[in-house]
N, C-alpha and C positions, 0 to 999 in steps of 0.2 A: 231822906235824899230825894230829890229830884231824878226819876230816870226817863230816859227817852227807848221804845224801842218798834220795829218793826220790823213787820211782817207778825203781826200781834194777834190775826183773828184765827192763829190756825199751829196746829203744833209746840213747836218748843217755844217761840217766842209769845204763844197763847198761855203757855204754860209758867213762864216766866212771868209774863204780865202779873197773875193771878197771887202767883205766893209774892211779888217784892209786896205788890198791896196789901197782901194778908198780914205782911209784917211792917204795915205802916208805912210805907212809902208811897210818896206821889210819881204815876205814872201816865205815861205820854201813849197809850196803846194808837199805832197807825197800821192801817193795813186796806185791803181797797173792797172789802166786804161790809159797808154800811150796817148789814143788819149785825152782823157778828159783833161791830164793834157796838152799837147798839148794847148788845146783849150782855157787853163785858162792861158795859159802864151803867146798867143798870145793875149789875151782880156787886158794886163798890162804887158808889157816885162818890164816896167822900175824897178816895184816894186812885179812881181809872178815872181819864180824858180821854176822850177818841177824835182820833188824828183821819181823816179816809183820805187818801194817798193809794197812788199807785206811782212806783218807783221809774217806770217803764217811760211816763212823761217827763220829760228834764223841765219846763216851767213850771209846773204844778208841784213838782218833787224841791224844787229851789223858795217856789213861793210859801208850802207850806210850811217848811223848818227854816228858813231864816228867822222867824220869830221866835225861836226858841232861846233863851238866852244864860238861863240860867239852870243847869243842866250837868247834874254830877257824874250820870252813867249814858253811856248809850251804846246802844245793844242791835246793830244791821242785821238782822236774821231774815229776811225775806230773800226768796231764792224760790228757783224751780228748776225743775230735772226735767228734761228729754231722754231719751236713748237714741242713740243713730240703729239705723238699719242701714247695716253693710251693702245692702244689695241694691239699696234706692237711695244711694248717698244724697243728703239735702244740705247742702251751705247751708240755708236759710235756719234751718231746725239751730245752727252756731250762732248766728245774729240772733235770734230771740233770745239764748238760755244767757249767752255773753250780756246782750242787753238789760237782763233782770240783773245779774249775777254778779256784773262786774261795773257795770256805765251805772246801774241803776245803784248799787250801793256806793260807787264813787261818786255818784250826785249827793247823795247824802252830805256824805261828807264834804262836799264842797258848798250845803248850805249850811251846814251846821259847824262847821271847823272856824270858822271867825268867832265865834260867839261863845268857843269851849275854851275854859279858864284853867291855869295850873290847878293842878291835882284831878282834875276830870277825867274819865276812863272812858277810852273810844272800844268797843269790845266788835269784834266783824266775826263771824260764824262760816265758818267754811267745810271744810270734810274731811277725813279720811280716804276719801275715793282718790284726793291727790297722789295717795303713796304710790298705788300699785297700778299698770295699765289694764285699769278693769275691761273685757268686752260689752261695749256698744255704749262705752262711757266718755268717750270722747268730748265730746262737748259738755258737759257737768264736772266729771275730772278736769277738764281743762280749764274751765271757768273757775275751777276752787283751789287750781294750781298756781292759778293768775294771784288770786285772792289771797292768796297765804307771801307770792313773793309783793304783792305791792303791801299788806301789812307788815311785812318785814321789812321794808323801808321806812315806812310809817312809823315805826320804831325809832328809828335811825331820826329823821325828821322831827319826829315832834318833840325828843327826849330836850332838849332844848326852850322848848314851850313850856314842860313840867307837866307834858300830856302821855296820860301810859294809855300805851295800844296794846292789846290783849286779841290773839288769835284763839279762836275753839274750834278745836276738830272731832264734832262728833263722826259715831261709826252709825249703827242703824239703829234709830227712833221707832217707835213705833208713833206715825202720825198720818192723815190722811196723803201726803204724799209717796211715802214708804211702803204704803197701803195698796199703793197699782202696782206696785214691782212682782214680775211674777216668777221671780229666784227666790234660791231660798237666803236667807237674811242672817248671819253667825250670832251671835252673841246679843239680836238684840236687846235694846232696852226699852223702858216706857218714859214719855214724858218729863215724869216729876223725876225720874232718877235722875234722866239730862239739866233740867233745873238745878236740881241741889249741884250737880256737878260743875255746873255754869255760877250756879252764885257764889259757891263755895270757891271754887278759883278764883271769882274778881273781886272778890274780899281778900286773899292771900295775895292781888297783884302779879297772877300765874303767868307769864307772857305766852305760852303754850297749853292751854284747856283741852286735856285729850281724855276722851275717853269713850264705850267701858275701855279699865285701865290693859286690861289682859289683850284687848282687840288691837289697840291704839299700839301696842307695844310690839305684836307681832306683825303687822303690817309697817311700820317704822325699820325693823329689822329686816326686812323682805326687802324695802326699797333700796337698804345698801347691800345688795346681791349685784353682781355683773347683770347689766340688762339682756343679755340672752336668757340667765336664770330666771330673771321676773317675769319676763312673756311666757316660757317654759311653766311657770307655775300659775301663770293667770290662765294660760291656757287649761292646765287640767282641772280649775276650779271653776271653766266654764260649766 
């Protein structure tokens, strides 16, 4: 198979990169760290391509994937987290995470969506922070709240093309951006678990990739609480 995916030099989607190649597949790694991808396409020259992309430019982000044409999977995982600070609210800190998060992976798809043929699988990586109103999550939850309702149109949309859209909600990763958080993290997981859980759903065609499964399940249950309960509880898990 042909896969496309970014946000490749760093995390899950670094991680992904590595096993679909290990199992023979050709892969499109983009991401906007030259030497990483470098690194990933000398670790597999037969089966990694490095893509340098940064999503955040909408001509560069258009120019580099319209070329892409024949293209079985793809995989938007490129993202980044802020935290607001209450006390020095910054608009701008929402322009940038929205910019990566939301404009940036809807450019994608706005270069690469002509060119994906029935049976193609669009897969967008969003979060679990959607469920609940985490504190100082505002802009990341909100960005991956956006994320989860335009995939669920996108659903709706392309089901007609014979194009399946697959949302993945992980909970916490262990990866270098997980890695600044400085709470404590429930249930996380590593990398390659996130992988197998990721490729293991878009092989079954999962339209919801949630997981770990126990995390994904109690925060889903939480979010149908009366919204005074959910504040109540996000509260005392600050």
């Amino acid at each position: 198979m042909n896969i496309l995916i970014t946000g490749a030099t760093s995390g899950i989607g670094k991680q992904l990169t590595l096993d679909y190649a290990a199992a023979g597949h050709h892969v499109v790694a983009c991401g906007r760290n030259q030497q990483a991808l470098d690194e990933l396409r000398n670790s597999d020259s037969t089966h990694i391509a490095g893509q340098q992309l940064d999503i955040s430019k909408a001509d560069e982000t258009v120019q580099a994937l319209r070329s892409f044409t024949d293209l079985d999977i793809v995989i938007l995982a490129a993202g980044v987290c802020e935290y607001l600070d209450i006390d020095n609210f910054d608009a701008d800190l929402f322009a940038r995470v929205f910019e990566v998060n939301v404009v940036g992976t809807m450019r994608c798809v706005e270069a690469l969506l002509p060119n994906l043929k029935a049976g193609a699988k669009l897969v967008i990586v969003g979060s679990t922070a959607r469920l609940l109103p985490f504190t100082r999550a505002e802009a990341y939850g909100g960005s991956k709240a956006a994320i989860h309702y335009i995939t669920r149109s996108l659903q709706v949309d392309l089901a007609k093309r014979g194009i399946k859209v697959l949302h993945v909600s992980p909970g916490f990763v262990e990866t270098p951006m997980t890695a600044q958080n400085d709470f404590e993290m429930p249930m996380q997981v590593s990398v390659g678990f996130a992988s197998q859980a990721i490729r293991k759903g878009i092989e079954k065609n999962k339209i919801d990739i949630t997981f770990p499964r126990m995390f994904g399940w109690f925060l889903k249950l939480a979010s149908r609480l009366p919204q005074s309960w959910q504040v109540a509880l996000s509260r005392r898990m600050t």
